[in-house]
N, C-alpha and C positions, 0 to 999 in steps of 0.2 A: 504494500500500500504506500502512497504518495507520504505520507506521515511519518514523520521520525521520531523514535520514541527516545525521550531525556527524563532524567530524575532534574523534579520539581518541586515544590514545597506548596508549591498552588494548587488549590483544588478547582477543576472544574466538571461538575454534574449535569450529565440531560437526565431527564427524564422526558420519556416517547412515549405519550400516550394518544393509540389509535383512539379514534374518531366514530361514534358509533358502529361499532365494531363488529357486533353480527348484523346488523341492517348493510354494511360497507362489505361485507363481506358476499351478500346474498347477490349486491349489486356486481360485483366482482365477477360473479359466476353467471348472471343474470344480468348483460349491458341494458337491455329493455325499462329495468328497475331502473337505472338511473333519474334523478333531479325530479323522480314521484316522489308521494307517500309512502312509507314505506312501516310495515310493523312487525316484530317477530312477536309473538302469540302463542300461548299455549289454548289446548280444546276452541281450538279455531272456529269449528262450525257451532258450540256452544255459547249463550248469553255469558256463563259466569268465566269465561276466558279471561286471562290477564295479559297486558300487553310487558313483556321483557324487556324491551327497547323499540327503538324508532331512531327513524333518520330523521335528516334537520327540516326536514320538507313536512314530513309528521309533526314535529314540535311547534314547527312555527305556525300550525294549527290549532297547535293546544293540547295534543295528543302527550302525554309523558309515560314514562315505565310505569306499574305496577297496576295501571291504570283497566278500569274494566273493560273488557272489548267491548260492550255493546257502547259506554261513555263514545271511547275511542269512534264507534262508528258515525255517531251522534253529530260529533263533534268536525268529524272529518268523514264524510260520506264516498267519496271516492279513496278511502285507503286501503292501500294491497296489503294483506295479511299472507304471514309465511310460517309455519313452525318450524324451529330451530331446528338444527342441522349442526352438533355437537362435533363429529368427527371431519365435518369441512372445519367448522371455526378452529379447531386442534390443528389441522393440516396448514390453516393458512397464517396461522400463530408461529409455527414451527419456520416457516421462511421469512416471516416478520423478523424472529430473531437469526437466522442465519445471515440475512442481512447487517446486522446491526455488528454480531461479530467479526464482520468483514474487518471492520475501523478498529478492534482493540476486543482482547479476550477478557474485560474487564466489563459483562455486560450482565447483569442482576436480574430475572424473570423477575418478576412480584405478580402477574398475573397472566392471564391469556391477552392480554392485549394491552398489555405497560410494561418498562422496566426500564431500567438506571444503568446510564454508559457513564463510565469516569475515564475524561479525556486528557487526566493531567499531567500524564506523563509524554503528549505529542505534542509539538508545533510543527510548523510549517502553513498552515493557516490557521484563521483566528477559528473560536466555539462557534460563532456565529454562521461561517462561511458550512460548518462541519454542519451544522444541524439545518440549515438548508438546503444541502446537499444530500443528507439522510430521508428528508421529507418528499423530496423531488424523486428519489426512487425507488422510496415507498410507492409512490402511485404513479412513475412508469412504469414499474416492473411488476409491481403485486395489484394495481389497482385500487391501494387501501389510503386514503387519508392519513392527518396523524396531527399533532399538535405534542411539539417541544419545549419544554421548560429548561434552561439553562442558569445554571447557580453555582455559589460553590460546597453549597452541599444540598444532601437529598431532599430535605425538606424544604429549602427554599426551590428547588425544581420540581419539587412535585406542588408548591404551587403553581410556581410560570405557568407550567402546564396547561393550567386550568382558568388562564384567564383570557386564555384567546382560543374561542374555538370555532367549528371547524378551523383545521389548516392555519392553526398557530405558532407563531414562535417569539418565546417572550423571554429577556433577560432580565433576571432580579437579583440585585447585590444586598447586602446587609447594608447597605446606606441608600437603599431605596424605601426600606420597609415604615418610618416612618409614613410617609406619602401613599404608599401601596398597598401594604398591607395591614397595618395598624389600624387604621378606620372602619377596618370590616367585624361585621359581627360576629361573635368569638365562634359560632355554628360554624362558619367556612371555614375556618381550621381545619388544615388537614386532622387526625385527631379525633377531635373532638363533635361527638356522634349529637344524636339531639337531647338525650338522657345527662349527659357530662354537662353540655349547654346549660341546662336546668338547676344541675347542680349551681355552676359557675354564678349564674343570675343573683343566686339567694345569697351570693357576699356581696354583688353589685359589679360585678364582673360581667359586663354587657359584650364588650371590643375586645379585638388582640390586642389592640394597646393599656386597655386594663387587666389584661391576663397579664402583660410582659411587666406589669407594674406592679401586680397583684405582691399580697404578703404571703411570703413561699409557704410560712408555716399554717398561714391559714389555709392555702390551697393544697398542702398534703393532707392538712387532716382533712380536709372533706373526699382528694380524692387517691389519696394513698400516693406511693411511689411516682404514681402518672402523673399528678400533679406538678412534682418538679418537672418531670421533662419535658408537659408544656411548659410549661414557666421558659425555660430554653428554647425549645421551639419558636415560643412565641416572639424572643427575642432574637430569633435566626444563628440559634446556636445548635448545632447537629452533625457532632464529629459521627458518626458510625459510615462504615466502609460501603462500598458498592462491592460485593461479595457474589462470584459468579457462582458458588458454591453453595448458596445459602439454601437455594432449593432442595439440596443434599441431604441435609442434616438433619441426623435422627438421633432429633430429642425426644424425651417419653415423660407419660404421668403416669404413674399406676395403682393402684393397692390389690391388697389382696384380702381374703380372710377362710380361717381354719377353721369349721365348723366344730361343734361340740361335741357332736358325733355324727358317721359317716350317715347319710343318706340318701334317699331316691323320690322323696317327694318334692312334687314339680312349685306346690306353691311354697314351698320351704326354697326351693332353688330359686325362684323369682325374688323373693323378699329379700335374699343373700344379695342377687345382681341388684337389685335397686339400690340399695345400701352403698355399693360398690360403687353406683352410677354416680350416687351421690356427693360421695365424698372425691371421687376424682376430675366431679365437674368443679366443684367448688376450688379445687387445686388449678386446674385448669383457668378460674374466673380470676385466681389469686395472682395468677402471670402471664393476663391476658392474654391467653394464645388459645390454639383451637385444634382439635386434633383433625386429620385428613388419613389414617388408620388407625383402626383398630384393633386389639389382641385379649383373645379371652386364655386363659390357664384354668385348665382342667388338670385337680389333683384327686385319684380314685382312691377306695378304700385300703389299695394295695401296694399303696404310695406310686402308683404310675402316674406320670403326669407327662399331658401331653399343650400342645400352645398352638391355636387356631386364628390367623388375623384376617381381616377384610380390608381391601381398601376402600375409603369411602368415594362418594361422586360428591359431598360436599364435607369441605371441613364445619364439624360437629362440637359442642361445647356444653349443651343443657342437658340436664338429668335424665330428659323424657328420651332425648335422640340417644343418647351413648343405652340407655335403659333398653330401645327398641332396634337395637345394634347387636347390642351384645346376648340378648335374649335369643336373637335370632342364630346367631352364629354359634350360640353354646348348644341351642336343640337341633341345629343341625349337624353337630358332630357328637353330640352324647352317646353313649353305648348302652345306657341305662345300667348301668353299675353304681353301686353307692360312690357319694361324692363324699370327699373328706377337706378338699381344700379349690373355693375359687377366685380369682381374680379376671382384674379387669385395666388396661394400660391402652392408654392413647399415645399413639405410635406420629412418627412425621409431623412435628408441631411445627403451625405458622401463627405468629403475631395477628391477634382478633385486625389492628387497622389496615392489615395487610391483604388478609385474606378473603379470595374472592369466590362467590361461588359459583360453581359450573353447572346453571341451574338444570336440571331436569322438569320436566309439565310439571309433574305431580308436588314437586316438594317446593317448586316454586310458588302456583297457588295456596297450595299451604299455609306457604309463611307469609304470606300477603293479606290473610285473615288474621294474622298473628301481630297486632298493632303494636306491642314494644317492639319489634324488631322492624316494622315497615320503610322508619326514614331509613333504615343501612342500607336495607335491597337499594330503594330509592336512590341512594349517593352511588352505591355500586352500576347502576345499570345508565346512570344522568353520563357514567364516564366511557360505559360501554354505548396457557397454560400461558461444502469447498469449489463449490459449481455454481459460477455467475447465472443470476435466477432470468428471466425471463418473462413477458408478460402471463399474468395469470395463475393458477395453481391446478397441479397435474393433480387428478382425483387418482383414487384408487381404486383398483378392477371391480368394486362393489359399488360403488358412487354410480349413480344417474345422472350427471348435471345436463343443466339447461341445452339443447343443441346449439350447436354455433359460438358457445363465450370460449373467452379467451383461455380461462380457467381449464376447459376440458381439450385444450390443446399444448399448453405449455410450462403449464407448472410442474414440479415434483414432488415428491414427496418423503 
């Protein structure tokens, strides 16, 4: 690459966040879709459908994520509804980032359709020249939009990010932030969900500029640990590394427990797992993070133990989910032999602000009835995992795509 790499003391951060990302994606495979309405959908031909996302053509209707289909139809009468297509967006995620390592193996997934380049060890052109250049062949070669944030650290780039969208590219320094970002209200914070918001209010903490002002010891205790590190964040302080590893790492929660004596009754075994569920969600809530597998231990009366995991399709954190995870997984390996010993460990831990989820129909509408958790889907879905790529994305020998896109002629996979 044109880029020459030097040790630097300077940090410079992108953050690449695609552009409605499965509606961009659809259009990608489908040129037809372009510059319409556009809505990915679950129970498409059902009233109580929810809409996953939308293109800007959609929004600028009124149409948003989470939204009912029938609202959605209401509101926007000509809108084309699509249901997701999980293993294209995976496929065209996968050259999003091949791309991006083109520039530097310094390049941090955080989701299916974002993630963090640290450029500070090249020159040879400026951040700016780099991140328009990244942007331009996102959508000659993949046909995917994108909007870059440039900073010198993650969190000030993962705001830029977000403040120019579609097909942005915004640079924020730590002496911009009085002006930029300090007058916004403390909810747009990266961070900070609409639950934390609420908390934040009741000391009078309305701005980021009253978080960054805020009394630290007041803001710990109301929100533990986290509280410091907004406090930093808020004042555009966020050493942690662009780590292309981080999706690797397997950290775990788990407990266990040894029953009093061995048994084989099944509501005696449920009341064990829930106990289990319980106390390792709460571990889980204690270090904000989420598990994305699962692992049940089976210990029998004859001290055999054996260790069964699942990977999930969403990372999981509450009682009820890790409880209807691991129920699952323990009666379908039982032998019905008396149990003497079980547990329960969430495996692949990603940070709750981090983690995105890879909705499926079912557990999307789900949680869209489930109103504490509603704004998060909402924030998640407002922003939606060595061969020079080519326009489009080559499907795979099971894939249907549209006839004629780009997509089913030149991509790879």
């Amino acid at each position: 690459m044109w880029l020459v790499e030097q040790v630097v003391s300077r940090r410079i951060i992108l953050h690449v966040d695609m552009n409605s990302f499965y509606a961009s994606v659809e259009m990608a495979y489908d040129p037809s879709l372009k510059g319409k309405p556009l809505a990915i959908a679950g129970n498409v031909e059902e009233r109580k459908g929810i809409i996953v996302t939308c293109s800007y053509e959609a929004r600028a209707k009124g149409v948003t994520a989470t939204m009912p289909l029938w609202q959605a139809r209401r509101l926007c009468p000509d809108l084309i509804i699509r249901k997701p297509n999980f293993e294209r967006y995976r496929t065209a995620s996968q050259a999003m980032f091949e791309l991006l390592r083109e520039y530097t193996h310094l390049v941090e997934p955080v989701s299916i359709d974002e993630g963090y380049i640290d450029l500070s060890n090249f020159e040879g052109s400026r951040p700016l020249e780099i991140a328009e250049l990244i942007q331009e062949r996102l959508v000659d070669e993949l046909l995917l939009p994108c909007s870059i944030g440039v900073a010198p650290n993650k969190f000030l780039a993962k705001m830029a990010s977000n403040m120019k969208k579609p097909l942005g590219i915004t640079i924020l320094r730590k002496r911009d932030m009085p002006k930029t970002l300090w007058p916004l209200p403390v909810h747009e914070m990266h961070g900070v969900g609409g639950k934390t918001a609420e908390k934040l209010h009741t000391i009078g903490v309305h701005t980021i500029y009253d978080l960054a002002h805020a009394n630290e010891v007041q803001v710990k205790k109301l929100l533990g640990v986290n509280g410091e590190r907004l406090i930093q964040k808020a004042n555009g302080i966020d050493n942690r590394e662009v780590n292309p590893n981080a999706i690797y790492d397997f950290k775990s929660i788990g407990n266990s427990k040894t029953l009093a004596k061995n048994t084989t009754k099944e509501n005696e075994i449920r009341e064990v797992l829930k106990k289990l569920s319980h106390s390792v969600s709460v571990r889980l809530k204690r270090k904000e993070v989420l598990a994305t597998k699962l692992l049940v231990t089976i210990r029998y009366g004859n001290l055999k133990t054996i260790t069964r995991s699942k990977k999930l399709n969403n990372p999981i954190g509450e009682e009820k989910d890790l409880f209807h995870e691991a129920t699952e997984l323990f009666f379908s390996h039982w032998n019905d032999e008396p149990i003497r010993l079980l547990g329960i460990t969430g495996q692949d831990l990603v940070e709750k602000d981090d983690a995105v989820k890879q909705l499926d129909l079912f557990s999307y509408e789900q949680d869209a009835k489930d109103e504490p958790i509603l704004s998060i889907i909402d924030q998640i879905n407002q922003k939606y995992g060595e061969q020079l790529l080519k326009k489009g994305i080559k499907v795979k020998g099971k894939e249907t795509p549209t006839p004629g896109t780009s997509f089913s002629k030149d991509f790879f996979t």
